[in-house]
Each structure stands twice: as structure tokens, then as C-alpha cells.
C-alpha positions in Angstrom: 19.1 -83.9 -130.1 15.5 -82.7 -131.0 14.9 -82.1 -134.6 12.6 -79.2 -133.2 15.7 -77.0 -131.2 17.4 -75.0 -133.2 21.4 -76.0 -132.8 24.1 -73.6 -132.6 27.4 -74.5 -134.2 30.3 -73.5 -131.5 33.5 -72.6 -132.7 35.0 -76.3 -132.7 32.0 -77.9 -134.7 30.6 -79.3 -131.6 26.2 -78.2 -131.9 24.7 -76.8 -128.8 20.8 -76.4 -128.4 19.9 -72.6 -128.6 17.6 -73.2 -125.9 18.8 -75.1 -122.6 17.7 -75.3 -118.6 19.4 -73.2 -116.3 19.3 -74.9 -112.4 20.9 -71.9 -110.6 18.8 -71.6 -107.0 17.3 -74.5 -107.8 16.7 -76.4 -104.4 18.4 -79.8 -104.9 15.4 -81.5 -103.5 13.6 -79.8 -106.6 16.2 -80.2 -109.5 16.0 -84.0 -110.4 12.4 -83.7 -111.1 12.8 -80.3 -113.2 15.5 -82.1 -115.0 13.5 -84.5 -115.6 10.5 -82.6 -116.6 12.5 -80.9 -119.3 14.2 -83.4 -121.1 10.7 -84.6 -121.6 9.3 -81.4 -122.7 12.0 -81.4 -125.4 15.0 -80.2 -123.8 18.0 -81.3 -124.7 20.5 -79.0 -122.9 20.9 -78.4 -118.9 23.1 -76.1 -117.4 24.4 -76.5 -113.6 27.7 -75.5 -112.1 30.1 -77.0 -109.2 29.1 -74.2 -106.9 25.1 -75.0 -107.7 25.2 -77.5 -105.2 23.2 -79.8 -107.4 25.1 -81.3 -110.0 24.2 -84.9 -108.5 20.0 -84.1 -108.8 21.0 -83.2 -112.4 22.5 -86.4 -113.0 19.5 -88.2 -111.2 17.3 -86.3 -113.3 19.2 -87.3 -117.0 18.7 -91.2 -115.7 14.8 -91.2 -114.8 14.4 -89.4 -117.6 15.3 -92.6 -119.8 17.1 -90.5 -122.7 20.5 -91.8 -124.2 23.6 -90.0 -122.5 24.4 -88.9 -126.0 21.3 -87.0 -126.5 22.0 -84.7 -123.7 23.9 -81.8 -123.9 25.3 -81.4 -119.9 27.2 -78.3 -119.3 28.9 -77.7 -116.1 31.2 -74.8 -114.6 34.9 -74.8 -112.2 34.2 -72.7 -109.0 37.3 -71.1 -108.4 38.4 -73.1 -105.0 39.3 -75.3 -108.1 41.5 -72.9 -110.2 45.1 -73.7 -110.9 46.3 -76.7 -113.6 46.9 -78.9 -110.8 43.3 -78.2 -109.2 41.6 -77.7 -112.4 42.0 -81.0 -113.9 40.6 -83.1 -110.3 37.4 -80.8 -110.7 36.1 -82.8 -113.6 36.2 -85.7 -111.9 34.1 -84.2 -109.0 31.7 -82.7 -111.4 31.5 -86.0 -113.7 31.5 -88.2 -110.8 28.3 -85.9 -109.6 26.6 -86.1 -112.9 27.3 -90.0 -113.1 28.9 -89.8 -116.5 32.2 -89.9 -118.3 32.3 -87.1 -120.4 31.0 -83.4 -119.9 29.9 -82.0 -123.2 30.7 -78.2 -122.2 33.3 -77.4 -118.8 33.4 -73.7 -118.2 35.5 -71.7 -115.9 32.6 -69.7 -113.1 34.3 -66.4 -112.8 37.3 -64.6 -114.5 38.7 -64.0 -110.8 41.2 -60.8 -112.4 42.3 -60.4 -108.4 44.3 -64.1 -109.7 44.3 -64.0 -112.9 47.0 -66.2 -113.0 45.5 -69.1 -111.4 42.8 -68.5 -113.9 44.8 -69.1 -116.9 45.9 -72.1 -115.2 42.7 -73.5 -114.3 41.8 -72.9 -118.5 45.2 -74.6 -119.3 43.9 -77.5 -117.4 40.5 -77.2 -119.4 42.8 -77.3 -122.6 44.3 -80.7 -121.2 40.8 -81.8 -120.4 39.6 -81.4 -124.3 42.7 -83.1 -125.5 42.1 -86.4 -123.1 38.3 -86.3 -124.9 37.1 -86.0 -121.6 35.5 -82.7 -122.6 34.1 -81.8 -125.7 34.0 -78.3 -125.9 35.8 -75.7 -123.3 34.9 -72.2 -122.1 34.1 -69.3 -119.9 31.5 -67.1 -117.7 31.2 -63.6 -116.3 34.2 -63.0 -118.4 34.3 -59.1 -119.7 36.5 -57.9 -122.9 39.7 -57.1 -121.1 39.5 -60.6 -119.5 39.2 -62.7 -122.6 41.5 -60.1 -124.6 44.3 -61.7 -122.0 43.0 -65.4 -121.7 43.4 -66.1 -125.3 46.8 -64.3 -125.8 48.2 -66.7 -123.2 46.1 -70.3 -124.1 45.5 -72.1 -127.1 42.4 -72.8 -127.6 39.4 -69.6 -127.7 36.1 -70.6 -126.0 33.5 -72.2 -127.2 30.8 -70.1 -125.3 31.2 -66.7 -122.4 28.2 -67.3 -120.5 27.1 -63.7 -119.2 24.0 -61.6 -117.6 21.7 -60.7 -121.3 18.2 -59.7 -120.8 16.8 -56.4 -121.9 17.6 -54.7 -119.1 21.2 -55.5 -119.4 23.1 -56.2 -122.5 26.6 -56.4 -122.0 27.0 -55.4 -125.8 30.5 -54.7 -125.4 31.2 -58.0 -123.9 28.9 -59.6 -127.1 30.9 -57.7 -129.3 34.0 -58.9 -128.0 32.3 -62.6 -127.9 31.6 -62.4 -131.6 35.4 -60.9 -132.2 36.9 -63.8 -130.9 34.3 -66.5 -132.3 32.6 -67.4 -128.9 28.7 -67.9 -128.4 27.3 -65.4 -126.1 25.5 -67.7 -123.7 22.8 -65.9 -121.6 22.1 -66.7 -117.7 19.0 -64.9 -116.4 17.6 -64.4 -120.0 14.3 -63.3 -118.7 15.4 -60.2 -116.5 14.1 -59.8 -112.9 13.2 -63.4 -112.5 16.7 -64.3 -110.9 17.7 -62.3 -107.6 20.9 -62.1 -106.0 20.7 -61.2 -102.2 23.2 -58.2 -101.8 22.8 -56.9 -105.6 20.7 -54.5 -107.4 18.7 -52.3 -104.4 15.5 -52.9 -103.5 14.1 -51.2 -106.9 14.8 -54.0 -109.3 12.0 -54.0 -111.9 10.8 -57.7 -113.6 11.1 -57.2 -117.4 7.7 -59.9 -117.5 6.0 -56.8 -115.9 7.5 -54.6 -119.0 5.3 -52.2 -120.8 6.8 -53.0 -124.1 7.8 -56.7 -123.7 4.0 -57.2 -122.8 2.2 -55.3 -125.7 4.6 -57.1 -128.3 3.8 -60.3 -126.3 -0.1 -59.3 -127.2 0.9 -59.0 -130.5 2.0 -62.3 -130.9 -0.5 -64.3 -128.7 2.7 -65.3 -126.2 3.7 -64.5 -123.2 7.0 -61.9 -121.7 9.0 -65.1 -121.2 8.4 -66.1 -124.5 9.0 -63.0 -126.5 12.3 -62.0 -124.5 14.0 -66.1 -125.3 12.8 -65.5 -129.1 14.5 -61.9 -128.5 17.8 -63.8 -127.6 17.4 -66.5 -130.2 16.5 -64.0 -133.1 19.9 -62.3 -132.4 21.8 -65.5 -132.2 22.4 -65.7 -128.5 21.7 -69.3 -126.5 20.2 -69.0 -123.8 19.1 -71.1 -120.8 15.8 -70.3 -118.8 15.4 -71.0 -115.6 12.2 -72.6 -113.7 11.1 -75.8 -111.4 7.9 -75.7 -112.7 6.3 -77.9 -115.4 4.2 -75.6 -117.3 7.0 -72.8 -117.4 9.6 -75.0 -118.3 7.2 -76.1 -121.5 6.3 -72.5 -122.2 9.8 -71.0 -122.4 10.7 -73.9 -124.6 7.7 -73.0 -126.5 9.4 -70.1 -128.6 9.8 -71.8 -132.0 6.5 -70.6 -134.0 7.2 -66.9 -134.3 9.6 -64.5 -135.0 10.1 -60.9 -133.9 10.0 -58.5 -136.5 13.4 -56.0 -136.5 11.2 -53.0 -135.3 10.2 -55.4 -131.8 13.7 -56.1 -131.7 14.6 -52.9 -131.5 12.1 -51.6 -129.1 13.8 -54.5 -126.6 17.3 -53.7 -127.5 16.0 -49.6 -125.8 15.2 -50.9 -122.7 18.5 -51.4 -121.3 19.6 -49.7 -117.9 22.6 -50.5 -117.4 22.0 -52.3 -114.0 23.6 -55.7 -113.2 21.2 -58.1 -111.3 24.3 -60.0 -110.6 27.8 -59.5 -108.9 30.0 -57.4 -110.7 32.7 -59.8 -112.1 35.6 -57.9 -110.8 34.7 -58.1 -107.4 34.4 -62.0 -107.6 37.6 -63.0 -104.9 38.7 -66.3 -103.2 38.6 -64.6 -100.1 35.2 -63.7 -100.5 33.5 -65.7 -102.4 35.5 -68.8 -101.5 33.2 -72.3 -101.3 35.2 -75.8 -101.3 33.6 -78.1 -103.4 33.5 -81.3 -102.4 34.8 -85.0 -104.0 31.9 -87.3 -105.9 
């Protein structure tokens, strides 16, 4: 890892970079050369899913790149077309046969699914069985709210490592980081810089950037950075990780840019008012197989 990323100690011991690349959206075509491009800019943590569609360009991308597999931290995520023990356990091999490697360093489970709940504890009991073969080395969750990890870990072993969730200033989720920090799971945010990251269907047609923020942009002034900037140091001063988003080369060096300043507790304060309550994503709840269904196919 980088001496110059801060790490974050997960709830196992395992260290995760506070800052990481996120790939959602990004065209497969495009995501080998952001990948790429990152790791070296200084990145040492990418995070892609089964139901991105590009896990094999993120793999391509870790190999030009020339770095050591070991000083990558690759995170990946179960759709749920893969939930259940029996299903669970076969999806590593697709996503690691994808990545071209042996072991993933975070497996997560996409969506709490509470419509089969049951199938969800069973895909997480597969995770478990996962972490005890060392073919994982930390387990967790996403889009999971307080009722949803409240059940998980009454009825598994092992808590999560990380809940990766919505967190920019226009939507906190503090119950859902409250509960995170309850349990002893990292609150790992997806669209950190709010309004960049659109979801056909969600949110109306008056969905506001956060970049074009009144506030965010006269404490960006203050500092000499951009938006971007100020809102990941917003996340990092509050002890979130977070994983930006972008295909291109000078955004992905800016937003891991973030490491000379801090925001006083009066900045983060004026950030913390801006929420609104509005999701950009789905709602987790109404995340179903019959819906949202997508079969993800072998290596």
C-alpha cells in the first residue's frame, strides 16, 4: 500500500485504503485504462461489483498496471441471482476468475434483498465459509439499513467488515452510520461526491450536483481545492472510506488529491446541514429478484 493513503483498520485487523476507485457505470471498454490510471496515480483500492459488468477490465487494468497483487486492495460484490449458500460460494469463483486472481481482499453481499431475507443470510453464511477457506480476507455488506444488519448478525457469525451505502451531503444515512459504528463496521460511501452518479428511474428531474453547492464551493475557495475535494476530505475527516468515481485522468488524480488539508469542525458542520433527505439511488427495500433480477455469468 501507499505510505501516502491513509489506511483504515476494519474490524478483523485487515487495513483498507480510506480512499479507493469506484467503477460503477463505468463502460467496460473504459475501465481497464481508469484502472490503470489510478493505481498509478496512487491508488491502491478499486471497487467493482458482479452486476458492474466489468470485473474482467478491472483485472486487465491491475496487470498493465505492473503493481504486485498484494499491493492492491480489490473489493467485489454478490448480485443477488447468486444468493443462497449453495449459490453464494460458486460466485467467488466467477468474480475471481473475472479479476484473474485467487483471492478477493473484500466480497460483499449487493443488496439486503428483505423480500428474501432468507436467501440473504445464506448467501452471507456462504461469505463466512469463504473467509474461513482464506479465499477472502475480509467479508461484508451494501445498501444494508439498521433493521437489516440488526437481523444479519443475530443469525451469522461473523459482523462485517464494511456496509457500503449512499453518503454525500445531500444524503447521510446517519441512522444507518450509527448503526455501522454500533456494530463495529466501516461506513463505506458509494457516490461520495453527490449528483455526480445518476440512476435512470430515481430522484425526478430536480436532482441538484453538490459540485454546484453554494457552501461546498466557498469552503472549497477557502482552501484553494475544488467541491470534489472538500466533500472526500468531508468523508475522511469523519472517518468514512470512500470510493470516487471517474474515467478520467485528471479527476481521478484530483479526488485522490485530498491529503494536505483538513476541514475545520465549523466546515464540517456547514456540510453535515445540507442534507435533504433524497436518495439518488434505489431505495433498498424495493431491491427484488423479480425485478431487479440479472444472471451473472461463469469466468
Amino acid at each position: 500500500m501507499t505510505a501516502n493513503t491513509p489506511q483504515i483498520t476494519l474490524n478483523n485487523g485487515v487495513t483498507i485504503p480510506a480512499l479507493g476507485l469506484g467503477v460503477f457505470q463505468s463502460p467496460p471498454e473504459e475501465t481497464a485504462g481508469a484502472v490503470e490510471t489510478a493505481l498509478h496515480a496512487g491508488y491502491r483500492h478499486v471497487d467493482t461489483a458482479a452486476a458492474y459488468f466489468n470485473e474482467r477490465e478491472v483485472g486487465e487494468g491491475l496487470r498493465r498496471s505492473g503493481l504486485d497483487r498484494d499491493e492492491v486492495f480489490l473489493e467485489t460484490k454478490v448480485w443477488i441471482n447468486d444468493y443462497g449458500y449453495e449459490a453464494t460460494r460458486p460466485a467467488f469463483d466467477k468474480s475471481a476468475g473475472k479479476l484473474g486472481v485467487e483471492t478477493i481482499d473484500l466480497l460483499i453481499l449487493h443488496q439486503p434483498m428483505p423480500s428474501r431475507f432468507d436467501l440473504t443470510v445464506q448467501a452471507y453464511k456462504g461469505l463466512e465459509s469463504l473467509l474461513a477457506d482464506g479465499k477472502v480476507r475480509a467479508i461484508g455488506v451494501s445498501n444494508f439499513m439498521p433493521e437489516h444488519l440488526m437481523r444479519l448478525v443475530a443469525e451469522t457469525d461473523v459482523v462485517p467488515a464494511v456496509n457500503q451505502i449512499e453518503v454525500h451531503p445531500y444524503f447521510q444515512q446517519t441512522a444507518v452510520q450509527d448503526a455501522n459504528t454500533k456494530h463495529g463496521i466501516v461506513s463505506q460511501a458509494w457516490s461520495p461526491i453527490g449528483g455526480i452518479t445518476f440512476y435512470p428511474g430515481w430522484g425526478g428531474d430536480d436532482r441538484r450536483s453538490t459540485l454546484d453547492d453554494p457552501t461546498i464551493r466557498e469552503i472549497a475557495e477557502r482552501h484553494g481545492r475544488t467541491p470534489a475535494q472538500v466533500m472526500l476530505r468531508w468523508h475522511l475527516d469523519q472517518g468514512r472510506q470512500a470510493i470516487p468515481k471517474s474515467t478520467n485522468p485528471a479527476r481521478i488524480a484530483e479526488n485522490l488529491d485530498v491529503l494536505g488539508f483538513e476541514l475545520a469542525a465549523e466546515e464540517l458542520a456547514a456540510i453535515d446541514a445540507l442534507h435533504t433527505g433524497v436518495r439518488g439511488g434505489p431505495d433498498p427495500e424495493s431491491i427484488t429478484l423479480a425485478e431487479h433480477g440479472a444472471e451473472i455469468p461463469e469466468a
